[in-house]
C-alpha positions in Angstrom: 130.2 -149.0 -14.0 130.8 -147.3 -10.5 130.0 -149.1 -7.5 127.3 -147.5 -5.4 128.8 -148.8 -2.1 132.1 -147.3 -2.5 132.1 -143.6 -1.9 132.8 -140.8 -4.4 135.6 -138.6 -4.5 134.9 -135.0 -2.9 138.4 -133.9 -3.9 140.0 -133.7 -7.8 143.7 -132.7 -8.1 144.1 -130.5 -10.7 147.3 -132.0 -12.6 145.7 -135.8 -12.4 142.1 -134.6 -14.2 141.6 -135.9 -17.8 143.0 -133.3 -20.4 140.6 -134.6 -22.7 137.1 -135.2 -21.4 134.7 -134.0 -18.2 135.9 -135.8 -15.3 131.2 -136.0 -13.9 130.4 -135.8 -10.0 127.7 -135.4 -7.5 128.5 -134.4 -4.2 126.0 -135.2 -1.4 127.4 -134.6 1.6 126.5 -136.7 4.7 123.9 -136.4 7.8 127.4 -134.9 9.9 128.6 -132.9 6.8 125.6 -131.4 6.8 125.5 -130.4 10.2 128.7 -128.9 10.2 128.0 -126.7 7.2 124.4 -125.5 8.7 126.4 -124.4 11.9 128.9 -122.7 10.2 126.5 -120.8 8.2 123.9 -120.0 10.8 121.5 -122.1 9.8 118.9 -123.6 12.0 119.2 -127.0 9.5 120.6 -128.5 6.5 118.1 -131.3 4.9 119.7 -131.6 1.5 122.7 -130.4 -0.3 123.5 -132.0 -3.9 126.2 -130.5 -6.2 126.1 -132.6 -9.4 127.8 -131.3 -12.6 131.2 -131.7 -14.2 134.9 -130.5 -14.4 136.1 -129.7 -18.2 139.1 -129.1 -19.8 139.4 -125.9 -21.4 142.8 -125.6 -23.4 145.7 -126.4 -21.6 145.7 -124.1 -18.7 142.2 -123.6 -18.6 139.3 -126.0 -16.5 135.8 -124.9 -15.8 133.6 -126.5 -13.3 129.5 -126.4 -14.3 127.1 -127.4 -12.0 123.6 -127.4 -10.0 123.2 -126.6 -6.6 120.3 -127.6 -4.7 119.7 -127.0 -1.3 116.5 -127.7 1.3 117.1 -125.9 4.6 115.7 -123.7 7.3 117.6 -120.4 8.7 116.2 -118.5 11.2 113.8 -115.5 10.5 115.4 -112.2 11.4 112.7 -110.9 13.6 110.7 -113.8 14.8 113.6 -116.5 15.1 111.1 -118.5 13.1 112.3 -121.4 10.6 112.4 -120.3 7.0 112.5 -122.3 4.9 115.0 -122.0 2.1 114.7 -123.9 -1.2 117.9 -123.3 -3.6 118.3 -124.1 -7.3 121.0 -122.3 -9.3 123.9 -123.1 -11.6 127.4 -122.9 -9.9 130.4 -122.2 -12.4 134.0 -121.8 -11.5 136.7 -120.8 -14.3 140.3 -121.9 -12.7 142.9 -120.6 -15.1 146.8 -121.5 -14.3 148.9 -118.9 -13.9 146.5 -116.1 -12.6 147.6 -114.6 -9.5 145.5 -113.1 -6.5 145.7 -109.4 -6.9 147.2 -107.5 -3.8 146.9 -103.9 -2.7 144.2 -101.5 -2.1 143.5 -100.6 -5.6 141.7 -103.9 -6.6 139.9 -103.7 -9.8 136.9 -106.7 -9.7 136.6 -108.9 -13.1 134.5 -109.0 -15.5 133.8 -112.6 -14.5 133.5 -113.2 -11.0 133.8 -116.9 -12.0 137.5 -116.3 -12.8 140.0 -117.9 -9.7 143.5 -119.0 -9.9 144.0 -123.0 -10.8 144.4 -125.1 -7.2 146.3 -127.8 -6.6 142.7 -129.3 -5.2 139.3 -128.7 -6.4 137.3 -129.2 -3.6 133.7 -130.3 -3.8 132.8 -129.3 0.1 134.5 -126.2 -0.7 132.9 -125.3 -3.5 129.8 -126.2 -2.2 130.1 -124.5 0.9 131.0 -121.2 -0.9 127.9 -121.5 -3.7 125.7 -121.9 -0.5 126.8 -119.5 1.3 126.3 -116.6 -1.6 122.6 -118.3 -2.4 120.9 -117.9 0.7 118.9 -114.8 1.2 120.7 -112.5 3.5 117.4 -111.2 5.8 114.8 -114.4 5.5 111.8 -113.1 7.0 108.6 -115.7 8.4 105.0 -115.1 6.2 103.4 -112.2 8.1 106.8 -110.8 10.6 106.9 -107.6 11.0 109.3 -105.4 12.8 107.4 -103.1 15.4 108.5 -99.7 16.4 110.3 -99.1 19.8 110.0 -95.5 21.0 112.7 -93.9 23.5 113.6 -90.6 24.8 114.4 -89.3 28.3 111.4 -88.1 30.8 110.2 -84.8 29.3 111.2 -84.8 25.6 109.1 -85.7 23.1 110.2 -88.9 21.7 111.6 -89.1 17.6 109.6 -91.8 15.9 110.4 -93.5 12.3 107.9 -91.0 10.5 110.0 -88.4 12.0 113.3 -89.3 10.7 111.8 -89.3 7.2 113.3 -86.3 4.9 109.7 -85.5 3.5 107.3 -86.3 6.8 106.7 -82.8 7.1 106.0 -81.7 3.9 101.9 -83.0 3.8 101.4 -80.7 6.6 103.3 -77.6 5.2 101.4 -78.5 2.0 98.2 -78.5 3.7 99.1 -75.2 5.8 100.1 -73.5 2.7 97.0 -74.2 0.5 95.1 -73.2 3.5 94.7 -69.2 3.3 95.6 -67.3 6.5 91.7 -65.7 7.2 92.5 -64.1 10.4 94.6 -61.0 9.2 91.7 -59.5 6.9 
């Protein structure tokens, strides 16, 4: 039975995991941990983050990491500043195969699995973690009932472009409506 009091491991290397069976962990990362991650991804706080699953063998050059992420935390609405908050629940799975190498160049073809990464010497929890998060969170969080308002410009004397006027078909209701409309005055 594991002892409570003495802290889990955050890092597995590769070559010392069980060939056999799942090597289990839950990563909780503490109140500074936290804090470190929420700055480096913008975020206005970090309440929880648990990673709990498990690293398998998969043949002999083959693991694959399964697990549940779940995440509390607040980022900052993009047009109020507000605190959103951000509630995350998903299923995290990595596929490190030995002997797969980075490709290079500018013709990159993406896999069919995005899961897919070369085998580490490390498997870092934190890291892991840290990179699940990251890809979670919504990209433009936006407070209940923030709205972006229109700003208006243009230089004294010309008419000023607003959004409705930038739109490919704004015009066409009022051709429309001149069209259907016969011209009376030449008869």
């Amino acid at each position: 039975m594991t002892d409570p009091a003495q802290p889990r491991p955050t890092r597995f290397r590769t070559g010392g995991l069980s060939p056999r069976k799942p090597t289990r962990f839950d990563y909780a990362p503490d109140t500074a941990a936290r804090a470190a991650l929420a700055a480096s991804l913008g975020l206005l706080a970090l309440h929880r983050l648990q990673l709990t699953g498990e690293i398998q063998p998969k043949g002999r050059d083959e693991l694959l990491l399964t697990a549940r992420l779940n995440v509390q935390a607040d980022q900052a609405c993009v047009v109020t500043l507000a605190a959103v908050p951000a509630r995350i629940d998903e299923e995290v799975r990595r596929r490190y195969v030995a002997g797969l190498t980075d490709p290079l160049g500018d013709d990159v073809e993406m896999p069919e699995d995005d899961s897919v990464e070369p085998m580490p010497e490390v498997i870092d929890l934190a890291e892991v973690a840290a990179e699940a998060l990251a890809l979670a969170l919504p990209l433009y969080p936006r407070a209940p009932g923030a709205e972006l308002g229109e700003t208006v410009h243009a230089a004294a004397g010309v008419t000023p472009l607003t959004d409705t006027d930038l739109k490919p078909f704004a015009g066409l209701a009022a051709l429309a409506a001149k069209v259907a409309k016969p011209d009376t005055e030449g008869d």
